[in-house]
C-alpha positions, 0 to 999 in steps of 0.5 A: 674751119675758118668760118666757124672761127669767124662766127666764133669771133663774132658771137663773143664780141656781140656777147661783148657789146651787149653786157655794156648797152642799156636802155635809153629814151623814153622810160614808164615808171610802170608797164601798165596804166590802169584807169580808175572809172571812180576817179575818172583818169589815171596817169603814168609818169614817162622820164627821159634818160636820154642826155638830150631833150627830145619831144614826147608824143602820146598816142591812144590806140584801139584794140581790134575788139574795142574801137569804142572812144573811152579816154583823152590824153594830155598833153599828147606831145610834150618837151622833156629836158634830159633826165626829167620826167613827165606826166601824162593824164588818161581822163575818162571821156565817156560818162557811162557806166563801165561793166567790163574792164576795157582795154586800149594802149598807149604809145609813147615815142621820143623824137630826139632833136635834129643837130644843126650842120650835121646829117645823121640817122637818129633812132627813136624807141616807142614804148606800147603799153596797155591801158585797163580801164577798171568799172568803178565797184570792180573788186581789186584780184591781186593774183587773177591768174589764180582763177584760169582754168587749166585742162590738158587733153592728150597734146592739147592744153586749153585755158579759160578764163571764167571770171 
């Protein structure tokens, strides 16, 4: 019985703590970046809603799939004072014309600064967002989940996707 008190105890004041925390650290303004190939770059702008600067770092990542050098960053480390924003440019490097959408993802981390005369444990919190690469020509589909396909045989749903 008292075990089952203690975790009572312990689930209320969890529940307690978690209704008054928030998000802190490096914030997109957006939870995709989508790269224009007409334009040749896209940008997303990250803010810092820490009370301290920290440094930025951007970091590119390939899928599985796609390993294919498409896009540069910049800058790929920057600092951002507290409550300020930054922007960060995707260019498109490779001049061939795209046929597909392709994708890749993005990284940003938020190192905060180490305090002099102190030694403390600091965490950091990256955001791994995707990263569309659009062909130039490809028409804008504002609800593309409208053209999957949904078949359900006994217990087996299966979804495809034929555009």
């Amino acid at each position: 019985m008292k075990l089952l008190s203690g975790i009572k105890t312990g689930a209320a004041a969890l529940v307690l703590v978690s209704a008054f925390s928030h998000a802190t650290g490096m914030v997109p303004e957006t939870s995709v970046v989508v790269v224009e190939a007409s334009d040749g770059e896209g940008a997303i702008n990250i803010t810092n809603t820490d009370n301290y600067p920290v440094l930025m770092l951007t970091t590119l990542q390939d899928i599985p799939e796609d390993k294919t050098p498409l896009l540069t960053i910049t800058p790929p480390a920057a600092r951002v004072e507290a409550g300020k924003t930054q922007r960060v440019r995707f260019i498109l490097t490779d001049k061939t014309p795209l046929k597909t959408e392709r994708l890749k993802r993005v990284i940003f981390e938020g190192v905060p600064p180490q305090v002099k005369g102190k030694n403390q444990v600091r965490m950091t919190v990256r955001q791994n967002l995707p990263v569309l690469i659009r062909p130039a020509g490809l028409a804008r589909d504002e609800a593309p989940w409208k053209l999957l396909v949904w078949k359900q045989s006994g217990n087996t749903l299966t979804v495809t996707n034929p555009s």
